[in-house]
N, C-alpha and C positions, 0 to 999 in steps of 0.2 A: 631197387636198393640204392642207398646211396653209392657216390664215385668218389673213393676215394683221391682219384688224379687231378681231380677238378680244386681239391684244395689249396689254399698257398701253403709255400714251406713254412714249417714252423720253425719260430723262434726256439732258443737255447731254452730259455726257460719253459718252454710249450714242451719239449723235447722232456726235459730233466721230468718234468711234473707226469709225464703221461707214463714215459716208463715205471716211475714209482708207485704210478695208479694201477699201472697192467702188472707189475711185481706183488704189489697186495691181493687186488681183488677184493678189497674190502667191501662193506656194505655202504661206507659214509666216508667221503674224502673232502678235505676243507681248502679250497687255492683260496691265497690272498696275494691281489697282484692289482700295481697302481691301474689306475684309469688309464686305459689308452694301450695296457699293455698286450692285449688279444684275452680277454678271457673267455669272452662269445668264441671264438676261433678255437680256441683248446676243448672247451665245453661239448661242442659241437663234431669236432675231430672225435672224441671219446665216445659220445654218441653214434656217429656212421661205425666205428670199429665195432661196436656191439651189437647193433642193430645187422650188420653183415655177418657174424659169426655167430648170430644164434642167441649171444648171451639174454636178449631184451628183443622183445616185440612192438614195445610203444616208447615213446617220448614226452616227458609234460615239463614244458619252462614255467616256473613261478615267477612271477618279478614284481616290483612296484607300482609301476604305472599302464594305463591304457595307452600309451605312447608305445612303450617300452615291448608291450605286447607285438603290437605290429613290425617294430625293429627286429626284434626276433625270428620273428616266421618269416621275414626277407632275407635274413641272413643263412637261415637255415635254408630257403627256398634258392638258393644262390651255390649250396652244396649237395642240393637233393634229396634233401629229407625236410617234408610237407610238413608244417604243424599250422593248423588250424588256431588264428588270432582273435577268429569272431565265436567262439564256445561257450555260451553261458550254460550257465549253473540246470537250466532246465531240460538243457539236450540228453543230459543223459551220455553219451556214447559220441566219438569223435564219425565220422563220414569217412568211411572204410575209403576215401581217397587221400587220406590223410594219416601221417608215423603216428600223431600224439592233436596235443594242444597247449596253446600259452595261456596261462591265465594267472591273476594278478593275487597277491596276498589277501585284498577284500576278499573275492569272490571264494578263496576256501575259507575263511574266515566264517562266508554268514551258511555255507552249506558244507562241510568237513565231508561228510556221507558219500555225496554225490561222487565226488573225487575219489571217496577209500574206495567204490564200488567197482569206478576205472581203473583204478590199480591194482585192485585185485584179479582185475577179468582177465589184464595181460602184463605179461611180464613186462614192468614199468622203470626206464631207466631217469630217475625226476633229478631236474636240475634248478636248484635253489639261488636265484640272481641275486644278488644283493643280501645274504639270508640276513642280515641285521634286522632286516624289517619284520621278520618272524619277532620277535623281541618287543614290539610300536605298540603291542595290545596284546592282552592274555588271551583273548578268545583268535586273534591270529595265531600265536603260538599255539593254543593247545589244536586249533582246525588244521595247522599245519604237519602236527606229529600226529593225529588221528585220521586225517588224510593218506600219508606217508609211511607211515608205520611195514605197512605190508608190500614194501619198494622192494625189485632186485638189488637195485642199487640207488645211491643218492650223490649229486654231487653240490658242494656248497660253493657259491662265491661271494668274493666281497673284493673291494676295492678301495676302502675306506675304511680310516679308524671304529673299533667300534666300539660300542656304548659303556656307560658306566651304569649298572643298577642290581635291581635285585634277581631279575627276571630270566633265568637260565632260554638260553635259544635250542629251537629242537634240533638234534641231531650233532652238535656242536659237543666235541669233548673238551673238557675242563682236567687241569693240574692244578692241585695245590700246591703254593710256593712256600720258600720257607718260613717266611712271615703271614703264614695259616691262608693267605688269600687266593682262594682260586681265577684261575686267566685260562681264556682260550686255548686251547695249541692246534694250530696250522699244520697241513701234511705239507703244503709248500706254501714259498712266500717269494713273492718277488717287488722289492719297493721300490720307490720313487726313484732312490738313489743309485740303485744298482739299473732301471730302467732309461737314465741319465747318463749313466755311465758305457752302456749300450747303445746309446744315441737312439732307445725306441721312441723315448719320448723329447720334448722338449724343455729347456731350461726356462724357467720362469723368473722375471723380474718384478717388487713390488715395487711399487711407488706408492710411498705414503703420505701423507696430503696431513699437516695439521693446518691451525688457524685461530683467527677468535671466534666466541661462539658469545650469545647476548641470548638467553631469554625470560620468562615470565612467570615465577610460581603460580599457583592457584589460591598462593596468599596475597597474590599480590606485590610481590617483590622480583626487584630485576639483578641477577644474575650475569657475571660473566666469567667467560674460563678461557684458557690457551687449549685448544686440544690435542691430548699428549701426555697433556703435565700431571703430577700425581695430585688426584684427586680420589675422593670418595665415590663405590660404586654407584648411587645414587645421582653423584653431579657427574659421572662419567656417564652413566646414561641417559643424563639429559642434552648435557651438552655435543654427544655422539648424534644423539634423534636429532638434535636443534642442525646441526652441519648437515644431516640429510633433507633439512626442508625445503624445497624446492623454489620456497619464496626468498629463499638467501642468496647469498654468492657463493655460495660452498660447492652447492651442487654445479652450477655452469660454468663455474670455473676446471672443476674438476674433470666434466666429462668436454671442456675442450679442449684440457690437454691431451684428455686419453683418444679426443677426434682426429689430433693433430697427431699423436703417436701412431693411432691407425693409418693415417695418410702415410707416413714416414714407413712401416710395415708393407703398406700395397706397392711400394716401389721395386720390392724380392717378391712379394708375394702377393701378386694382381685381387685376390680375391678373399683377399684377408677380410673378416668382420670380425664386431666388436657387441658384445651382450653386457646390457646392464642389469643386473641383479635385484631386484626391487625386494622391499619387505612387505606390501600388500598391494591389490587391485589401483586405491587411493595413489600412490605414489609412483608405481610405475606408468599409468595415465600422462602424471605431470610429467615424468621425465623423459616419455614419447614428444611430449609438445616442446620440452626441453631441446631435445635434439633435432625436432623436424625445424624449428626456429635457426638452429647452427648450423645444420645440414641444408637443408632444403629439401631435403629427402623423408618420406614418412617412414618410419621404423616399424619392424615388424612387432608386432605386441603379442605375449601372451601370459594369459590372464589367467585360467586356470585349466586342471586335469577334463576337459571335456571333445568331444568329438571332431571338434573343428580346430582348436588346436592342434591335435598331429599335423593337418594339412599345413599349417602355416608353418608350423617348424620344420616341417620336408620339404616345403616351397622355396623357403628360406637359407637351407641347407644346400639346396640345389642352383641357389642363386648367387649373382654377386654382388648384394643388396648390403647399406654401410654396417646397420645398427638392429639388436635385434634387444628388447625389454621382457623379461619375465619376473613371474612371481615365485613361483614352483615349479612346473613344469620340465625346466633344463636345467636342475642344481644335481640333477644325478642322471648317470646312464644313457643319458640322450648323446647320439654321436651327431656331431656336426664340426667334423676334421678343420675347416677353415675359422674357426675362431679363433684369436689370436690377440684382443686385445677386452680386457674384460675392465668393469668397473664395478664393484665389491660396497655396493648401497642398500644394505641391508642390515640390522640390530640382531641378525642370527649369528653364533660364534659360539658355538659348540664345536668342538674339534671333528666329529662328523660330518657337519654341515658343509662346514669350511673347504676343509680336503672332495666332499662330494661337489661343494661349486668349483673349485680351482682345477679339479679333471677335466671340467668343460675346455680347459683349455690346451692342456698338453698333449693331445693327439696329434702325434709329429707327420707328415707323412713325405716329407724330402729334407735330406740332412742339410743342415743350417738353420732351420726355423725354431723363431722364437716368441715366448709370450709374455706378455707386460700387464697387470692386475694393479689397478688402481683403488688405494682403499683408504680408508680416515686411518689417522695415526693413532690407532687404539691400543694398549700394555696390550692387553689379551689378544687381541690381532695381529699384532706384531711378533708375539714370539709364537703363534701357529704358523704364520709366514719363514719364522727364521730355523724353523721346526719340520718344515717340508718333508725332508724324509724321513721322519720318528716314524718307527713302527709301534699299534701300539693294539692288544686283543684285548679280547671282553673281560672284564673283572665284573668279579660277582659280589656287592656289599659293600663296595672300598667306597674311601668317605670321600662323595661329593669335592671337585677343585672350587677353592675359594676365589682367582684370582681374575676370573672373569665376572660376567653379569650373571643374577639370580638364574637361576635353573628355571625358572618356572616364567619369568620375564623372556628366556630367549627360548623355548618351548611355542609361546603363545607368537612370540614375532617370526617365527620358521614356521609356521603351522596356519596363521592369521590371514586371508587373502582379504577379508572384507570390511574389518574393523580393522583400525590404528591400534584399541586397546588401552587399558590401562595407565599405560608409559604415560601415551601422548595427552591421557586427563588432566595431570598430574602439574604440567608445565605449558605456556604457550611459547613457541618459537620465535624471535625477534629478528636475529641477524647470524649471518655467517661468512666468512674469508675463508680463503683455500689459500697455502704456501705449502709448495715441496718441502717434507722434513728432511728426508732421508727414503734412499733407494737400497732395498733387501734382495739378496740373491747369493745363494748359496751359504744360508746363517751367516753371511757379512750384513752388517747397515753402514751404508757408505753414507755418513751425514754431510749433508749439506750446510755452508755457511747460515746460521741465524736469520730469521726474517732475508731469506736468499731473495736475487733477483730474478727475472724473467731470462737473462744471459743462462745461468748455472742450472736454471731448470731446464732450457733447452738445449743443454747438452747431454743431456740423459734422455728428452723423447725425440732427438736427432740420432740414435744411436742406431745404426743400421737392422734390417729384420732379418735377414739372414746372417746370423754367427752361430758357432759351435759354440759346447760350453766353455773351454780354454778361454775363447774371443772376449766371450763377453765377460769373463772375470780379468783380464788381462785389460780391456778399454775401460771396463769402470775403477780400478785401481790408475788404470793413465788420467780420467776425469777426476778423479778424486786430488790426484798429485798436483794437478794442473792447476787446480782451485784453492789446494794449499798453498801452493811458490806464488801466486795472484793474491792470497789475501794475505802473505806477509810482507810482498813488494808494496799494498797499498797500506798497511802499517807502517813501511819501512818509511814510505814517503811522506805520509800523514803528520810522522814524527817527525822528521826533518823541516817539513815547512811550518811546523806547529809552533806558536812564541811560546819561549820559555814559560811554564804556568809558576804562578804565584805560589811561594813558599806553603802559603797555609791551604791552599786549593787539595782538598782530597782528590785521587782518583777512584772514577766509577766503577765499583766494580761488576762484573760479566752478571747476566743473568743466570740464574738454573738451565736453565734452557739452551742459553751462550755455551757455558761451562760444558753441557751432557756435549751438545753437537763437535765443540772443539774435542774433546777427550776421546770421541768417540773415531775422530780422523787421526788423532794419534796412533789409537790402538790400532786401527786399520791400514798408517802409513807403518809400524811394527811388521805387523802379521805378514806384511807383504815382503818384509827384508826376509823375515825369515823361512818366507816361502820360500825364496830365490838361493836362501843358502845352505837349504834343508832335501829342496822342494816337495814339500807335502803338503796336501791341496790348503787352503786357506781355510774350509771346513772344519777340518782335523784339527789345525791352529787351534781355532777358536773354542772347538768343543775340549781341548787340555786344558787350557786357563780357566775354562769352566769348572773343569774338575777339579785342578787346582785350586781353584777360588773361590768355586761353588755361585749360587746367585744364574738369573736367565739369560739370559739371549743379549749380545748388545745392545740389539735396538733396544729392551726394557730396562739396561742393568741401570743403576742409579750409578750418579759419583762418585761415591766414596767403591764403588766395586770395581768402574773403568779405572780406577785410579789404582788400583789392588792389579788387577789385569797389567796394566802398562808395565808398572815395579817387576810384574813377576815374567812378564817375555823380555826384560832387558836380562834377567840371570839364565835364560836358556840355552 
């Protein structure tokens, strides 16, 4: 039987959720709780209680990958209760040396049967990882409630926003709200913000990267764009693809600053690495050659859900190797505690996706550590970034968000390991530039001066790896201020040595672009008095003139909104 004493202590929230689980006794309990926050540990704690008192005789983890499988029965095997990782569909029956077995959403998908047969034999206590993925295919959802159906009990988890469609998930209870739509509801929840606030996990900083971008219709026509600036979703996703070519400058610029911010991280944190995100086989190839060229060091590469990956990402995991490239693989569930500086090169931005890679990184495991995510300065990207701790459950029917790329465009680019796809037919890539826009963290965007220099960029991947969250909202508001008092001293001087200009000489005025980044260090040099004479976190700030003023995130709101914003924190 399992030992109970061999456990760690649980967390507040591990604590809260478990007693409300052994207060119900329900048949179907739903945790939603960020990446990193123990949901394996809670899962698993609820299991050994059962399994010791009778309630359950067997164990079966679902989850989404063949990765994922083996992380499980280590974990389990680490508190004493056995589950069999290597189970297929033909066995029939676990090896009487064994509580249960893990097995992955496919495998009940293509045999439902085999599985109801196991759970029927013995009292089956099934723990659903990730249940969103019950939802990915009709024949997984219905194998998964035909499988399940005849469980003592069930437990759901998830970690991640989850989906928008039509496709009700098993086991999952739904409320209708009062505008007719049904949404999940959660027996508990513990998010991002409240796991931050706890110091479970770690504060995340973006660094957003726009630039120009130059490419090639398949009319034959050349193209170019600032990336950033408001565009049509069509030219936003080409000139997005165009900055990930790896024949540009976009890319190696980018992942040298994120090489140089991992070097500045290993100095608290000796064994910090850094994962680049690829969106298929093609491009994470190049950006392995990419960094073994910076480095000198060959990156671990992985390429897709197959056998010899696990070993590299446990090899990897285990090692103090710089850089590691996937395609799928590690965008969900996979623990590998020492990641700490990620780069965000991928056309996938669904709010699920997003939130499932950015977990990769907040697994805290000594207080002060911190993570930095390098991404293109995309609208839709930016305010999921500035959006970090939105909670947000399943709707069933609600109409599609306009405000990112096609549904079926970032579908096929999260999904795609082997083809480019469609997109890439469509346009040839030319050229690309990388320049720091602005640094996000905690729904602030700290903008940086216009077309910034190499100075003002490395004072943000000079920022030390070990800070609390206080630290690092407290040094990026001192960066922020230091850069403002610097570029009106070099105004101030500009002016003075400047000759008198000629009566009839216009002055130039600011770009779109000029104007967003100044307005946006205003709001931000605001929010920060008002921290100081309120003191309520800068968060809360930002998300009132929201409401007040309506419109998203700073980093996407337009001018005429920061300009709304500004007006409306000086009557506060």
């Amino acid at each position: 039987m399992p030992n109970l004493e061999i456990f760690p202590p649980l967390r507040a929230w591990q604590r809260k959720a478990m007693v409300e689980y052994l207060r119900r006794r329900s048949e179907d309990f739903m945790a939603v709780a960020t990446p990193g926050a123990g949901k394996t540990t809670f899962a698993l704690r609820l299991a050994a209680e059962m399994l010791n008192d009778g309630t359950v005789d067997a164990v079966t983890v679902v989850c989404p990958t063949e990765h994922l499988k083996t992380q499980w029965a280590q974990a389990a095997a680490r508190v004493g209760i056995q589950l069999d990782p290597k189970f297929r569909n033909a066995d029939i029956h676990s090896a009487r040396d064994f509580h249960g077995a893990v097995v992955t959403y496919a495998q009940v998908g293509m045999a439902p049967q085999v599985h109801k047969r196991r759970t029927i034999t013995r009292r089956t206590f099934v723990i659903l990882d990730e249940i969103h993925h019950a939802g990915d295919a009709r024949t997984w959802g219905d194998g998964v409630k035909d499988a399940f159906e005849p469980a003592e009990r069930r437990l759901l988890l998830t970690g991640t926003p989850f989906r928008s469609d039509e496709n009700p998930i098993p086991f999952v209870q739904y409320e209708r709200g009062p505008d007719g739509i049904q949404r999940s509801k959660a027996d508990s929840v513990y998010g991002y913000a409240d796991a931050l606030k706890d110091r479970v996990v770690r504060p995340v900083m973006f660094m957003a990267y726009s630039g120009e971008t130059r490419w090639r219709t398949n009319a034959g026509d050349e193209l170019a764009a600032r990336l950033g600036e408001p565009m049509t979703k069509d030219l936003i996703a080409q000139a997005w693809r165009t900055a990930l070519d790896h024949r540009g400058e976009w890319m190696p610029q980018v992942m040298g600053a994120a090489h140089n911010r991992l070097l500045r991280v290993r100095e608290g944190m000796p064994d910090a690495g850094g994962l680049v995100i690829a969106s298929d086989q093609t491009a994470a190839r190049a950006y392995a050659k990419l960094l073994h060229d910076l480095t000198g060091e060959s990156p671990t590469v992985v390429l897709s859900d197959d056998d010899g990956a696990s070993g590299r990402i446990a090899e990897f995991a285990a090692s103090d190797k710089l850089w590691m490239v996937a395609v799928r693989m590690v965008s969900e569930g996979v623990d590998i505690p020492r990641l700490a500086v990620g780069v965000y090169a991928t056309s996938a931005s669904t709010p699920l996706y997003f939130a499932q890679a950015i977990g990769r990184f907040v697994r805290s495991r000594q207080p002060g550590e911190t993570a930095t995510v390098f991404l293109p300065s995309v609208p839709h990207l930016l305010g999921l970034a500035s959006e970090m701790e939105a909670e947000r459950n399943h709707v069933l029917g609600a109409p599609k968000e306009k405000d990112g790329l096609d549904d079926d465009v970032l579908e096929r680019a999260q999904k795609s390991e082997d083809a480019l796809g469609d997109l890439d037919k469509q346009f040839e890539a030319l050229s690309a530039t990388a320049e720091l826009e602005q640094v996000i963290y905690d729904g602030t965007a700290f903008g940086l001066p216009a077309r910034t220099g190499t100075a003002e960029e490395a004072d943000y991947l000079g920022l030390p790896g070990l800070l609390t969250p206080d630290e690092v909202s407290m040094l990026l508001n001192k960066r922020q201020s230091e850069q403002l008092a610097a570029q009106k001293r070099q105004e101030a001087e500009t002016a003075r040595n400047a000759p008198e200009p000629p009566p009839v000489e216009k002055i130039v005025p600011m770009s779109a672009g000029e104007r967003r980044a100044t307005l946006r260090r205003q709001l931000n040099t605001l929010v920060a008095a008002h921290h100081h004479r309120t003191n309520l976190p800068h968060g809360k700030i930002h998300a009132e003139l929201r409401r007040l003023c309506g419109g998203p995130p700073s980093a996407q709101a337009t001018i005429e909104q920061l300009e709304e914003r500004i007006a409306t924190i000086q009557t506060l």
